[in-house]
C-alpha positions as CSV (number, residue, x, y, z in Angstrom):
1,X,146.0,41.2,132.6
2,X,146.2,44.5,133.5
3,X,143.1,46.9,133.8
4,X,144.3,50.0,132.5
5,X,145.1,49.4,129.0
6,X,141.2,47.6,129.0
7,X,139.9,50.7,130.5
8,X,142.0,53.2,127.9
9,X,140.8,51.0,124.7
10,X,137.0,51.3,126.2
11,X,137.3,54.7,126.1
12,X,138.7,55.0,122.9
13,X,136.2,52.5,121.5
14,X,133.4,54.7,123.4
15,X,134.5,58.2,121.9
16,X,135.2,56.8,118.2
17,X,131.4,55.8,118.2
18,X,130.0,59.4,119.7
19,X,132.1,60.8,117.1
20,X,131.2,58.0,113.9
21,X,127.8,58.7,115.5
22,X,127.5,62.6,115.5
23,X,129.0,62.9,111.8
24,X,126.4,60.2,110.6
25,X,123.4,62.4,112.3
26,X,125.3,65.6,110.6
27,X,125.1,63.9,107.3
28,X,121.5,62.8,107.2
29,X,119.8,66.0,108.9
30,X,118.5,68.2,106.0
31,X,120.6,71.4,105.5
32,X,118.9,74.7,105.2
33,X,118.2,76.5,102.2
34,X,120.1,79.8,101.9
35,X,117.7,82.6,102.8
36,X,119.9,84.6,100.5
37,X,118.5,85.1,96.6
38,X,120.5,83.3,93.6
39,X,123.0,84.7,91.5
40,X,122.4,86.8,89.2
41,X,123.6,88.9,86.2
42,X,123.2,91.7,88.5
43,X,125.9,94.6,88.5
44,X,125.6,94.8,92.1
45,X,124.7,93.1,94.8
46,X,123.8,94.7,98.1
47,X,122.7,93.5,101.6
48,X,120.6,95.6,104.6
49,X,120.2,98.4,101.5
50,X,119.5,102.3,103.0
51,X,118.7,105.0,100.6
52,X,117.4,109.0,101.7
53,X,116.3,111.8,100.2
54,X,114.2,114.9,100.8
55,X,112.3,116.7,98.3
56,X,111.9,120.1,97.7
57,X,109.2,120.8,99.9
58,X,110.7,119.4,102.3
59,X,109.2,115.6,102.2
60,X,111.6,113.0,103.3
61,X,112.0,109.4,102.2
62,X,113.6,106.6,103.2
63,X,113.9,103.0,101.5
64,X,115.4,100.0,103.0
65,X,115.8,96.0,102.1
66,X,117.6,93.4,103.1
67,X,118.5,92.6,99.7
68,X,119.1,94.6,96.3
69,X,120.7,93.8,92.8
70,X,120.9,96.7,90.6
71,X,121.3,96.1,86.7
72,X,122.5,99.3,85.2
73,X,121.8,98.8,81.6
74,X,118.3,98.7,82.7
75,X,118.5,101.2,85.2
76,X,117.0,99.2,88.2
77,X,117.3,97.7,91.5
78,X,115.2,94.9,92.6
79,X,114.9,94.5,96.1
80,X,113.3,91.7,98.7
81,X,112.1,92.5,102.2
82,X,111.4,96.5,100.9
83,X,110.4,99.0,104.1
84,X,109.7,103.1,102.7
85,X,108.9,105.3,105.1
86,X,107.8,109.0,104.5
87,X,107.4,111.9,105.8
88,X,105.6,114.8,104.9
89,X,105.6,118.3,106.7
90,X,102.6,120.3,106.9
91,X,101.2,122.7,104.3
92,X,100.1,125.3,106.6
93,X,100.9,126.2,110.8
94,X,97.8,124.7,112.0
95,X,97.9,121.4,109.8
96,X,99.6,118.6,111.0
97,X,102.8,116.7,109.4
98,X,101.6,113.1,108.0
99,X,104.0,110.0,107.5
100,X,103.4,106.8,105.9
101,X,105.5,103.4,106.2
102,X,104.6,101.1,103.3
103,X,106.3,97.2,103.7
104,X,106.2,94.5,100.7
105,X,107.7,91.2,100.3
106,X,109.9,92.5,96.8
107,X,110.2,95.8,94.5
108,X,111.6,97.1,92.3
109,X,113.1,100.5,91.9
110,X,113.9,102.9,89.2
111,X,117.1,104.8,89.6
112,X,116.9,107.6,87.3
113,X,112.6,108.6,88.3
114,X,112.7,107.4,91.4
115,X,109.3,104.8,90.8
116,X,108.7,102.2,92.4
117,X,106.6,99.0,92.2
118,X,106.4,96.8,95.7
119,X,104.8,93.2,95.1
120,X,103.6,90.3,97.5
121,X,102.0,91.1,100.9
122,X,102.1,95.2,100.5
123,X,101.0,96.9,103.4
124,X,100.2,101.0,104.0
125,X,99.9,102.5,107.3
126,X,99.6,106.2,107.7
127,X,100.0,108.6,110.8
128,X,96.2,109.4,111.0
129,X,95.4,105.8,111.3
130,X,95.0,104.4,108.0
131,X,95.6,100.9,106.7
132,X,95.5,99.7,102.8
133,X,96.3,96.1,102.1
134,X,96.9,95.0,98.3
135,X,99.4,92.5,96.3
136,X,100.7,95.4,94.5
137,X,101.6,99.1,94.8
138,X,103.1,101.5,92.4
139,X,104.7,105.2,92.6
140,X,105.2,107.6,90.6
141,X,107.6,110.1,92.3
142,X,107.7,112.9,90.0
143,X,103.3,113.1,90.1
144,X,103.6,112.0,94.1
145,X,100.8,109.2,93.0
146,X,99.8,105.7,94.7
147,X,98.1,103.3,92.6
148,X,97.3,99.5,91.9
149,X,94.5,97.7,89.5
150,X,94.3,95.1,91.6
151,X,92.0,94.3,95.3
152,X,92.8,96.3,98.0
153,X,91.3,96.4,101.2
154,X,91.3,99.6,103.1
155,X,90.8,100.2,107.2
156,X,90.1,103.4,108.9
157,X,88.0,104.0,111.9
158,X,86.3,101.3,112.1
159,X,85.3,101.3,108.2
160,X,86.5,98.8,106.3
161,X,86.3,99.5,102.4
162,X,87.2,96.7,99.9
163,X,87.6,97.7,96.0
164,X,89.3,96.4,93.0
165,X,92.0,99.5,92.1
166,X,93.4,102.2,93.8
167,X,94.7,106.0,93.3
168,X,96.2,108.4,95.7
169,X,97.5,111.8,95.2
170,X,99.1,113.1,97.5
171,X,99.3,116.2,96.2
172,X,96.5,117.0,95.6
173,X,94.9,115.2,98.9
174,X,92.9,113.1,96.7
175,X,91.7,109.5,96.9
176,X,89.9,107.2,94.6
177,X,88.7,103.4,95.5
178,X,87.8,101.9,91.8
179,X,86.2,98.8,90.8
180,X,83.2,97.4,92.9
181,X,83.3,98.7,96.0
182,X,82.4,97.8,99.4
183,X,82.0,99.4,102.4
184,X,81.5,97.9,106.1
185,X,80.8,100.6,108.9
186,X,81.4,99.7,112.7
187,X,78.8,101.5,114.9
188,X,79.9,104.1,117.0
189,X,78.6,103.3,120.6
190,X,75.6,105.3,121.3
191,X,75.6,107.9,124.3
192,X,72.9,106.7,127.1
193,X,70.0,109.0,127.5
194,X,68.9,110.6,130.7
195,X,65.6,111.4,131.3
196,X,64.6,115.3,132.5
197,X,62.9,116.4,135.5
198,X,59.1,118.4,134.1
């Protein structure tokens, strides 16, 4: 008997069982979940969403998600994976410009005000080296004001502040930490003393 056709049908026996054996691991291995949101009855659906404007004093602002379905009857986009950044020019020559960059796990956005409401892991960093840390932010565009009712935790400095509620205007430059509040203060090194010659 010949060795070749032996050999050949070997083969073939060989490569049917890789292959029977690969599409049986294919069909048990768990498939991944779609990172991507459900349907919806959403007018429209966006992905990697970018959206600008500058105000009249010359503040810029820029929104961006990975995600966005905007209902029109309701006049809103939701959004998931939300990043605004602003930018704020100085009021006078010898202040300096400020710019804040404000990330939250979803939000919501209104199209005709301009408000928005980020929820789920909301974080605030400023240019002058501020932190705020809360499960939900809210802002009104047209009154340039921050605010939440829930706990926030603010770091600055070395200070940590921790309160239930928060109001910003920016506006007016004013901040307001509500609820009970707490403060933690990290001590500032202290300069070593050198004795004088009488």
């Amino acid at each position: 008997m010949p060795k070749a056709p032996f050999i050949i049908l070997t083969l073939v026996v060989v490569f049917l069982s890789v292959v029977v054996g690969v599409l049986i691991h294919r069909a048990r291995t768990p498939r991944a979940i779609p990172t991507e949101p459900a349907a919806t009855n959403a007018d429209y659906r966006l992905k990697q969403v970018r959206l600008q404007e500058t105000g009249r004093d010359g503040s810029r602002w820029q929104l961006d998600a990975e995600y966005s379905e905007t209902f029109e009857e309701q006049n809103t986009t939701a959004m998931k994976k939300v990043t605004i950044k602003v930018d704020q020019p100085s009021k006078s020559a010898s202040a300096t410009s400020r710019s804040w960059t404000v990330t939250g796990d979803e939000g919501e956005l209104n199209q005709e005000t301009k408000d928005v409401e980020l929820r789920g892991n909301v974080v605030l960093v400023s240019s002058d080296g501020l932190r705020l840390e809360t499960e939900q932010l809210r802002w009104d565009a047209e009154g340039q004001r921050a605010w939440t009712s829930g706990p926030v935790t603010i770091y600055q400095a070395g200070t940590v502040v921790r309160g239930t509620g928060f109001e910003s205007r920016v506006a007016e430059e004013a901040t307001s930490i509500k609820g009970r509040v707490r403060a933690t203060f990290k001590r500032a090194p202290a300069e070593p003393v050198t004795a004088g010659r009488p």
